[in-house]
FIVORO-612744 format. One record per residue (C-alpha): residue number from 1; residue in three letters; x, y, z. Coordinates in nm, 4 decimals. Layout:
N
+-----+------+----------+----------+----------+
: pos : code :       c1 :       c2 :       c3 :
+-----+------+----------+----------+----------+
: NUM :  ALA :        X :        Y :        Z :
...
+-----+------+----------+----------+----------+
% end
This chain:
59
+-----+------+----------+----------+----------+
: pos : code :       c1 :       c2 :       c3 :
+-----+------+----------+----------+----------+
:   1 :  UNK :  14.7217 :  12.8651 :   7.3230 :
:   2 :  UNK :  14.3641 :  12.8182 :   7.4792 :
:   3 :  UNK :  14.1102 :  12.7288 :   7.2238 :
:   4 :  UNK :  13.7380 :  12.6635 :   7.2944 :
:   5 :  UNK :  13.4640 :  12.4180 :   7.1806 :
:   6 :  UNK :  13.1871 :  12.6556 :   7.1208 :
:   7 :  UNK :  12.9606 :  12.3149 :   7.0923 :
:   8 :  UNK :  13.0687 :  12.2578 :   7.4410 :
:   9 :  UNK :  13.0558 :  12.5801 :   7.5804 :
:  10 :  UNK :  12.7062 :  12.6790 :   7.7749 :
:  11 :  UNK :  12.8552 :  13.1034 :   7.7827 :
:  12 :  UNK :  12.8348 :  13.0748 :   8.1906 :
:  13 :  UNK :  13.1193 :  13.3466 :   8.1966 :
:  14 :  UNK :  13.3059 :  13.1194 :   8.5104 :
:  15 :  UNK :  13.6018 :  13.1823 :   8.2697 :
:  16 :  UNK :  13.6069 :  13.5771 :   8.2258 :
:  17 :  UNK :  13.5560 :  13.6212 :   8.6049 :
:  18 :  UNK :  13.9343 :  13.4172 :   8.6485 :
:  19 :  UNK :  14.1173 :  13.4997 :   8.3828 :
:  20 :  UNK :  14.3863 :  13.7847 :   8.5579 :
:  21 :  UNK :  14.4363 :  13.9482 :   8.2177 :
:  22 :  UNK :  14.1049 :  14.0147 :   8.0823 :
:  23 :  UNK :  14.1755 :  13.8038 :   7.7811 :
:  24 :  UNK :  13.8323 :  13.6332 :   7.7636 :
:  25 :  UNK :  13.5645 :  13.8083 :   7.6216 :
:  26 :  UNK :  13.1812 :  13.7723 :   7.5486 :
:  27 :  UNK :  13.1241 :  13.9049 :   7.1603 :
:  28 :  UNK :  12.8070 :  13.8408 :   6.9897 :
:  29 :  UNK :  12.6914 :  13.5399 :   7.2474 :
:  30 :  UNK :  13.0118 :  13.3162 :   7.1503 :
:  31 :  UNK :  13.3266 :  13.3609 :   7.4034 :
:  32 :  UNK :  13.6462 :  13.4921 :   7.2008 :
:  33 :  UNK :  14.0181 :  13.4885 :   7.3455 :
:  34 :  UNK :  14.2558 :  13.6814 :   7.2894 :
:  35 :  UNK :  14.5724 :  13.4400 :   7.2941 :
:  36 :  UNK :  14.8605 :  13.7542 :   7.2509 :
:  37 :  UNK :  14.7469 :  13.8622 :   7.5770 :
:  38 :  UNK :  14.6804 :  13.5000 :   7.7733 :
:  39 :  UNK :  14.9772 :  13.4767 :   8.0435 :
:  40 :  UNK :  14.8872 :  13.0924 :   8.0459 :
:  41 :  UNK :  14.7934 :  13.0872 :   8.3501 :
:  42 :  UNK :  14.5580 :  12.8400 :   8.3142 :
:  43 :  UNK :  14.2772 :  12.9289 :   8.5357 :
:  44 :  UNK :  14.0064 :  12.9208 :   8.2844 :
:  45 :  UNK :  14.0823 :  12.5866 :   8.2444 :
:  46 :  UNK :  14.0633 :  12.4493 :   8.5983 :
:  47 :  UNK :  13.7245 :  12.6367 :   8.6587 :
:  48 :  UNK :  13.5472 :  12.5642 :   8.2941 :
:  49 :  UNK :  13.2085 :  12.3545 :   8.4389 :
:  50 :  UNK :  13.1881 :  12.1973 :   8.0496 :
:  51 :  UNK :  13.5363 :  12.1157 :   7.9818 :
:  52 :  UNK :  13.5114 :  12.3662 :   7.6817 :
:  53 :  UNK :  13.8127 :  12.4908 :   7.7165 :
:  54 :  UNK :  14.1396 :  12.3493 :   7.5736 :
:  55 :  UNK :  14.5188 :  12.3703 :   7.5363 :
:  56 :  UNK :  14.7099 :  12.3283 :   7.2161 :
:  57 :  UNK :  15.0971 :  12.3743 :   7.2640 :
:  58 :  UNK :  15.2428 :  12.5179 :   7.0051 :
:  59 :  UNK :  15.4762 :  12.3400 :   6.7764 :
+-----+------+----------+----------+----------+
% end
């Protein structure tokens, strides 16, 4: 699961433009995922400029 620090975030959008699955979205200026449709690809990750972005495994 991807989760994001919205204090970290800066809503550059380098995420959305990666992500193969459309599962990032902008919604009322705070990013949302949606985490049944994230493939886990990890892209976002790799290209987030802030580090915002994060991955909890599930237990």
């Amino acid at each position: 699961m991807i989760t994001i620090d919205h204090d970290l975030c800066d809503l550059c959008g380098t995420c959305i433009g990666v992500c193969p699955v459309d599962c990032i979205s902008m919604s009322e200026s705070r990013l949302e995922i949606d985490n049944s449709m994230c493939i886990d690809c990890n892209f976002c990750l790799q290209v987030c400029p802030m580090e915002a972005l994060k991955e909890e495994k599930d237990d």
